[in-house]
PLY file of the C-alpha trace (Angstrom):
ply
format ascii 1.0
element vertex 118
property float x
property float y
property float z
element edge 117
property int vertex1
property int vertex2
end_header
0.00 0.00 0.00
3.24 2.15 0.95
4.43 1.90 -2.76
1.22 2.40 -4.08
0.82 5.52 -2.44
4.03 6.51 -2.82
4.03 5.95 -6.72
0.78 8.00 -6.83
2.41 11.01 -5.25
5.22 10.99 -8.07
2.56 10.88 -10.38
1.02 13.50 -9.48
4.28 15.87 -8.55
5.36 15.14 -11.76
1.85 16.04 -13.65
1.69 19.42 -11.46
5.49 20.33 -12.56
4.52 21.69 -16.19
0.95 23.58 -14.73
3.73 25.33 -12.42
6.37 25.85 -14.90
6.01 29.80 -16.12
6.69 29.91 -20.18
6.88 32.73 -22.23
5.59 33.36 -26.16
6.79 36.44 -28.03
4.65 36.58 -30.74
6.43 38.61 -34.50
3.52 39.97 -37.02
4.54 41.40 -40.03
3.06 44.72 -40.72
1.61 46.19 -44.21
4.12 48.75 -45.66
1.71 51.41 -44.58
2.33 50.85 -40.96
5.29 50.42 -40.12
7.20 53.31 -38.12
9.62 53.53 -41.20
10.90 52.54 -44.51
14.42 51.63 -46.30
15.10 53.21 -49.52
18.33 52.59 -51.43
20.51 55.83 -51.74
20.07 56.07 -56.01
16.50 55.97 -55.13
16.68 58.41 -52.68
17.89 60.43 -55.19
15.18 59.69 -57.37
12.53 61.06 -55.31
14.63 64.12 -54.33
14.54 65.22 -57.64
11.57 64.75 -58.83
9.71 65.87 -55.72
11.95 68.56 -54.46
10.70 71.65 -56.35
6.85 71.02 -54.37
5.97 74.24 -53.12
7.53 73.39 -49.17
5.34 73.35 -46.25
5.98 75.41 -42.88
5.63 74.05 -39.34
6.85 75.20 -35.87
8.22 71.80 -34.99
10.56 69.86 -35.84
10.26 67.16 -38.40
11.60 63.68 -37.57
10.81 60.34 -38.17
7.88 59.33 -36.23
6.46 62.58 -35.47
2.56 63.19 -36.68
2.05 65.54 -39.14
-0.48 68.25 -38.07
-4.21 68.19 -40.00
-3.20 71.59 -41.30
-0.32 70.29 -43.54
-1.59 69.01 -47.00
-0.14 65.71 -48.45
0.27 65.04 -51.62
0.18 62.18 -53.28
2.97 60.33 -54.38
3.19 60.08 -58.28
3.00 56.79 -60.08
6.27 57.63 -61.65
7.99 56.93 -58.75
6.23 54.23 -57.21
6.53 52.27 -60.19
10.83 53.07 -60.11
10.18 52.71 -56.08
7.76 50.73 -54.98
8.01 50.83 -51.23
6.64 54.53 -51.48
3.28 53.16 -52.89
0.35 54.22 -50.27
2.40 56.94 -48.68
1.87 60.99 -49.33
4.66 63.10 -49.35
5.32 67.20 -48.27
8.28 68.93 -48.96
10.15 70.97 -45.72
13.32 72.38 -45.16
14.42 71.44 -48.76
13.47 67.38 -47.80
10.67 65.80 -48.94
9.33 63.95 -46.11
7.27 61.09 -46.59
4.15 59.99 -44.51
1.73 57.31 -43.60
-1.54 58.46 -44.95
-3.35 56.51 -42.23
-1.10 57.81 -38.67
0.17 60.74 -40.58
3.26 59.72 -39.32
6.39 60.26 -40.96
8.37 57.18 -41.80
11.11 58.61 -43.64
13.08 62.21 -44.81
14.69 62.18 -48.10
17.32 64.77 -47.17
0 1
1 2
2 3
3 4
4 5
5 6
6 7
7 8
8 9
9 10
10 11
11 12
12 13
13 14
14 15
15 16
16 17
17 18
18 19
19 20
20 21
21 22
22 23
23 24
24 25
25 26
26 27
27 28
28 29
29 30
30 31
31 32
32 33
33 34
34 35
35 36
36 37
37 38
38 39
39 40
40 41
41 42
42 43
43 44
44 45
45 46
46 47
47 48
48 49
49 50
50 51
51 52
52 53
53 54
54 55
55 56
56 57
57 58
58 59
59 60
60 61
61 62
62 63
63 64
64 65
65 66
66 67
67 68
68 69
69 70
70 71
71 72
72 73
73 74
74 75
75 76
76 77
77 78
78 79
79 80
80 81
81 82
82 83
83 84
84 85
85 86
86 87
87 88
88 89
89 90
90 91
91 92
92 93
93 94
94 95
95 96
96 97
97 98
98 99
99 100
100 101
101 102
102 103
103 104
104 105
105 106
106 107
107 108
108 109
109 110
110 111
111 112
112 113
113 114
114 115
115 116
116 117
């Protein structure tokens, strides 16, 4: 009866030891391009867009523009041409302004901006 007992109490310790052990999941999503805080953009294609969207007529704010920060509701963005989305296609979906000589591009959805062609 001991070793009865005794077998069914190292059963059951060993049953409980998983319920007790503490695990951890880190879970990795893949957002759409129009999401994400920022975007990569070769230096040729860089130049691309400098040039072609440069001479926009360029936009004044008080703050300072960085990656990340939200655009005010008072700044118009403009559309990104299909020139350049077809010769750079991670741009497609975003709207652009031009500041400080940069043209700044921006998540249509967060109006955040995700990148500064300087």
């Amino acid at each position: 009866m001991k070793s009865l007992l005794a077998a069914t109490a190292a059963i059951g310790l060993m049953a409980a030891a998983p319920a007790t052990a503490q695990t951890s999941v880190t879970t990795t999503t893949t957002a759409s391009p129009t999401t994400t805080g920022s975007i990569t953009i070769a230096p040729e294609k860089r130049t691309v867009i400098r040039q072609q969207l440069s001479t926009a007529k360029p936009v004044t704010v008080k703050e300072k523009v960085s990656v990340g920060w939200t655009v005010p509701e008072t700044v118009e963005l403009q559309a990104v041409p299909e020139t350049i989305v077809s010769d750079v296609p991670s741009v497609k979906g975003y709207r652009y302004f031009v500041y400080d000589d940069d043209v700044v591009l921006v998540d249509p959805q967060t109006r955040k901006v995700v990148t500064i062609v300087e």
